[in-house]
N, C-alpha and C positions, 0 to 999 in steps of 0.2 A: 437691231441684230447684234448678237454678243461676239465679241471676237475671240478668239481661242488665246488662253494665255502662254505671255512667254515664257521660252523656255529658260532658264538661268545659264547664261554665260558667262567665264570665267574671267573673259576679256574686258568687258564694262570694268572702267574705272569702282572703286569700291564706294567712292562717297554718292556711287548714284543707284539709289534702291530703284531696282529694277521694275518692280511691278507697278509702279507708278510713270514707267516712261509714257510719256505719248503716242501716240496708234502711229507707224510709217516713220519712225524715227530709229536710222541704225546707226550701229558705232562701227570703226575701222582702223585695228588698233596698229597697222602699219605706218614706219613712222614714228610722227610725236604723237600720233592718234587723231581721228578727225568724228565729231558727227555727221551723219550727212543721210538725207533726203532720195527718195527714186521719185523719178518724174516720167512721162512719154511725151516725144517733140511731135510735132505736127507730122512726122511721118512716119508716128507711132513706134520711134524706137526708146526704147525705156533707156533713160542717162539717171546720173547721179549728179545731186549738190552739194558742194561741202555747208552745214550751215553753222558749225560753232568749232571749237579747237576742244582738248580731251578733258581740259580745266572746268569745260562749262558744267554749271550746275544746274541742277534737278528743275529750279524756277525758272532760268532762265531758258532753259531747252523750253517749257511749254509757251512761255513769254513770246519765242520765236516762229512757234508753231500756231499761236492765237495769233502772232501781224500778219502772216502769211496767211491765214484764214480771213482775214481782215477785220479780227478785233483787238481792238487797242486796248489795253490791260489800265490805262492808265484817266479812262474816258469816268465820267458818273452811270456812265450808264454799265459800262462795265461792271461798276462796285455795287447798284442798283440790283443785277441780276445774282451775284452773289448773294447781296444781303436776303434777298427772296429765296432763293433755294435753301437757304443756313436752316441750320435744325433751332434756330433759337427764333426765327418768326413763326416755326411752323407749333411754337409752342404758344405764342399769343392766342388771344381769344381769335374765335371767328370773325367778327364784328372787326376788333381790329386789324384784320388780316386785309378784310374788306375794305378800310380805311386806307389801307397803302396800297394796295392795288389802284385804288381811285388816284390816289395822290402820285402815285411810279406813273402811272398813265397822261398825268397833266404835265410835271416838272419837265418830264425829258423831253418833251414836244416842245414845250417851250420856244418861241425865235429869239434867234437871237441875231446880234451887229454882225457878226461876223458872217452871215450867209447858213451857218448850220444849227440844229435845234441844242440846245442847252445840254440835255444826254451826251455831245458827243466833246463840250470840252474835257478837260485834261482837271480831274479832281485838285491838280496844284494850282489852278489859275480859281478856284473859287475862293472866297475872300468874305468878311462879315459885309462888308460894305457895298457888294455885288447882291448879297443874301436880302442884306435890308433892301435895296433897289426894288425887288421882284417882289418882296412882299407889300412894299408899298403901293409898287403898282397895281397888285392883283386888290387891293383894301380902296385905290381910288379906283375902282370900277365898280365901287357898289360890293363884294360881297370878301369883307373883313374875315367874316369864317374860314372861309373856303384858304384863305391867304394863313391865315393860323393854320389850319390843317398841315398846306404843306408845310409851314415851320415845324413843326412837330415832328412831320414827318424826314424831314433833312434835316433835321438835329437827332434823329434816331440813327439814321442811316449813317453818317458823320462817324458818329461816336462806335457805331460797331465795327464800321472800317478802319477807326483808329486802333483797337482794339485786336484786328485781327492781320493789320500790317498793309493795308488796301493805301491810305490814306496818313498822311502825318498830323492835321491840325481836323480842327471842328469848324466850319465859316457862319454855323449856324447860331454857334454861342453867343450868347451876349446879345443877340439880334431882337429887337422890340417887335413884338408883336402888337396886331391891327387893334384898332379899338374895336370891337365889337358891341350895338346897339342889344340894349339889356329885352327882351322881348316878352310884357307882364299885358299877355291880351285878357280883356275879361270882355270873351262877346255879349252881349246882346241876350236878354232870354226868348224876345221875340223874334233874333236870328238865328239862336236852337231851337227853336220851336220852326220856326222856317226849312229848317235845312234837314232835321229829325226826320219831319213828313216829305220834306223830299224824297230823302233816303228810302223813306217806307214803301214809295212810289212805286220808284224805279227799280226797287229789288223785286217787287211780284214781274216785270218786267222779264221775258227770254234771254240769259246772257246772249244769245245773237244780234239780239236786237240795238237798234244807234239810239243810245244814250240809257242803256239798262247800267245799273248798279250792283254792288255788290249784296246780297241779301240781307248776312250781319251785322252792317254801319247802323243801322236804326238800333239795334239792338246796344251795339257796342257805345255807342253816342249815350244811352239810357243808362246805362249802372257806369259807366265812367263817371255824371253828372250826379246819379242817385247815391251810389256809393264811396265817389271822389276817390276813383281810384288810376293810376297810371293806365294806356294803352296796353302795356304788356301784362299788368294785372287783371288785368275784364279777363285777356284770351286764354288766361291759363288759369282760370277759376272754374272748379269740376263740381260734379255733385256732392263732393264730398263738403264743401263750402255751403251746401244749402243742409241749416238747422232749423230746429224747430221756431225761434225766436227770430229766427232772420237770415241774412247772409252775412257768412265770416268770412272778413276781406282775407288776403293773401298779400300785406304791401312788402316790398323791396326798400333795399339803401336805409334797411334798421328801422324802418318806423315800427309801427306797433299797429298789430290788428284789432280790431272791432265786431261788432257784429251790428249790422244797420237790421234795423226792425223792418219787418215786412208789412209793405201797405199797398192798396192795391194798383197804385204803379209801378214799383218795383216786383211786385207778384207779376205784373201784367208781360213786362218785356223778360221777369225768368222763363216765364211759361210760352212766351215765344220764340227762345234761344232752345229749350227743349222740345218743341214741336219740331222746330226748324232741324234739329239733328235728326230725331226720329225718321224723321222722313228722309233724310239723305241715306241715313244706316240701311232702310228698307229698302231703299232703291238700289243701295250697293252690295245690300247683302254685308254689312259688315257686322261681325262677330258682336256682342256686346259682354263688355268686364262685367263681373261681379263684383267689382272693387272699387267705389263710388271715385275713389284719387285717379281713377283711368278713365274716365268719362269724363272726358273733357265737354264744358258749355257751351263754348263756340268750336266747331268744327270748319273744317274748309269742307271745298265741294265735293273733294274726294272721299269725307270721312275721317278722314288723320286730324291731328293736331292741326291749329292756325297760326299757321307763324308769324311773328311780329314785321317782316320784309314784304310780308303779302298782306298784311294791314295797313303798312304804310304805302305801299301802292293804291290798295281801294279808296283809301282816303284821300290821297292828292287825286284821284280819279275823280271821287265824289265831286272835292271843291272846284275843279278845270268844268264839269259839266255846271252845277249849280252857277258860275261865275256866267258861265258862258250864254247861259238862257235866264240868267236875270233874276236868279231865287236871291244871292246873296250880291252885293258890289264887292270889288278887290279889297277895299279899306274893309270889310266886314269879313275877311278870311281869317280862320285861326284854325289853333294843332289842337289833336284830340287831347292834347297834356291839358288847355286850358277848357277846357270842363270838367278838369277837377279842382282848377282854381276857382270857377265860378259856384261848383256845389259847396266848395267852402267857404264861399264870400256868403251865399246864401242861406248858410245856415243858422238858424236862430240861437242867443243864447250870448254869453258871455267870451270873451277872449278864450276864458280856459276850455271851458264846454266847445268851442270852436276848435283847439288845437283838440281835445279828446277824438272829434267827431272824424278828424284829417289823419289823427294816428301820428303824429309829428312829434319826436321826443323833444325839439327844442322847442323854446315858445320866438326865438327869433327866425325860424322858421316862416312864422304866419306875416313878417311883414313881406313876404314873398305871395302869399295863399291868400291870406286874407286882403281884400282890397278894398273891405267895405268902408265907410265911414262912421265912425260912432255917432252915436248922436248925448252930448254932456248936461248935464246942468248951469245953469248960470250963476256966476258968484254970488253964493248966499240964501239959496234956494233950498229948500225945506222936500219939497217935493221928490 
């Protein structure tokens, strides 16, 4: 509800820009001049409190009016809620927005020695050597990432606060981040082969039904592997990507496109990614473009675009079921990224013809991708 703006009085000190006072904050210039407060006592008679003398300034009148409300100006969680409403996060990516959301969510919770959660000490008692503590300890529990994350994330927050007068030092600087285990899974081809007809399974399956899948995993798992392409490259490849010669990838982070020639596996799961829309579109009645780049391949169930948040859902879905009834063991789990490291371990041909087939403008690139083994000749061998 908006409150009616004030009106400009003569009497307010000059150094305090009126339109920014706080809501219930009057001035009284009888006197040395006082600010002060209305309140109602328990028997509902409305009093006055003096809360500052006529010197006080603009900060500090709201400073007074946030402890009385009972927030401490001086807390992390404080500078936390700041840094989130600022016009400078809401310019980050989505992804990244989503990133500290998760991370504002863990930090302040936090326990801590003192009886209350982490959010509510006083930004001057944090210190590098308080910072490394909690990052170490969240890296000796198993998950190093997650422990980087919030460094990142409290080394952004730090530095904006410094920046905007919240905060004086940074305690995140200088602070060593977790080691992190390098993660180069190359499954199995008889555990994509396993998990593919899984998926194929449980997508004819009624989403009502206990233990249906998502219908596009088979599909997505196929040209990921056939085409070695990222997750987010499969979902946002349209018709306009299928030519005559084959499919013309779409890859990200500069690599260079291709065209993988069509054979009749790769024909086989295109033309089940276009059945599989057809019949959603009819179902939905959804319009169809004339413009091959607006037909997207993979659709959700609604007909729209698939977004990359609801891919990675269907897939930790996939592998919690497949895990759970025994198609795959937990050692044999991996991310849709590594089916594109496996179609390129796979693929026949030379180092070079190997980084062509990946689109990878470096060749140090493939000791990442490629994980095959060469097989050499022996000293002095003709052959």
């Amino acid at each position: 509800m908006k409150t009616r703006p004030r009106k400009h009085s003569p009497d307010i000190p000059g150094h305090i820009n009126q339109s920014k006072l706080p809501n219930g904050v009057y001035y009284d210039k009888r006197g040395r001049g006082r600010w002060y407060v209305q309140y109602r006592d328990e028997a509902g008679k409305l009093k006055t409190e003096r809360i500052a003398g006529a010197d006080a300034t603009l900060s500090e009148l709201h400073r007074i009016i946030e402890q009385r409300s009972g927030i401490d100006r001086r807390t992390l969680r404080y500078l936390a809620k700041q840094f989130h409403e600022s016009a400078q996060l809401k310019e980050l990516a989505i992804k990244t927005q989503k990133d500290y959301e998760y991370c504002r969510a863990i930090v302040l919770e936090i326990p801590t020695k003192l009886g209350k959660p982490l959010g509510d000490l006083p930004t001057a008692q944090f210190s590098p050597a308080l910072v490394q503590r909690l990052i170490d300890k969240i890296a000796a529990e198993g998950t190093p990432s997650k422990a980087n994350h919030l460094l990142r994330y409290l080394g952004r927050l730090f530095r904006w606060g410094i920046n905007r007068g919240y905060c004086e030092t940074n305690p995140a600087q200088g602070v060593e981040s977790a080691k992190e285990r390098k993660q180069r899974r190359l499954p199995e081809l008889t555990t994509i082969a396993r998990l593919t007809e899984f998926a194929r399974d449980r997508g004819q399956m009624a989403r009502s039904q206990k233990g249906a899948c998502a219908t596009h995993l088979w599909i997505v798992m196929e040209l990921a592997y056939i085409c070695r392409l990222r997750g987010i490259e499969v979902i946002t490849l349209s018709d306009a990507n299928s030519t005559v010669d084959g499919v013309m990838t779409n890859r990200r982070k500069g690599s260079r496109d291709n065209v993988v020639r069509w054979y009749p596996r790769l024909t086989a799961a295109w033309n089940a990614a276009t059945e599989r829309r057809a019949a959603i579109w009819k179902a939905r009645g959804t319009p169809i473009s004339m413009h091959p780049e607006s037909r997207p391949l993979i659709v959700a169930t609604d007909g729209g675009s698939l977004r990359k948040s609801g891919l990675d859902t269907a897939w930790q879905r996939l592998m919690r079921l497949a895990i759970e009834e025994g198609i795959i063991t937990k050692e044999e789990r991996f991310g849709l990224h590594d089916l594109k490291r496996r179609g390129i371990t796979d693929t026949k041909g030379t180092r070079h013809e190997k980084q062509e087939a990946s689109g990878h403008r470096s060749a140090s690139m493939m000791d990442t991708y490629d994980l095959s083994v060469p097989i050499v000749r022996w000293p002095g061998s003709d052959e």
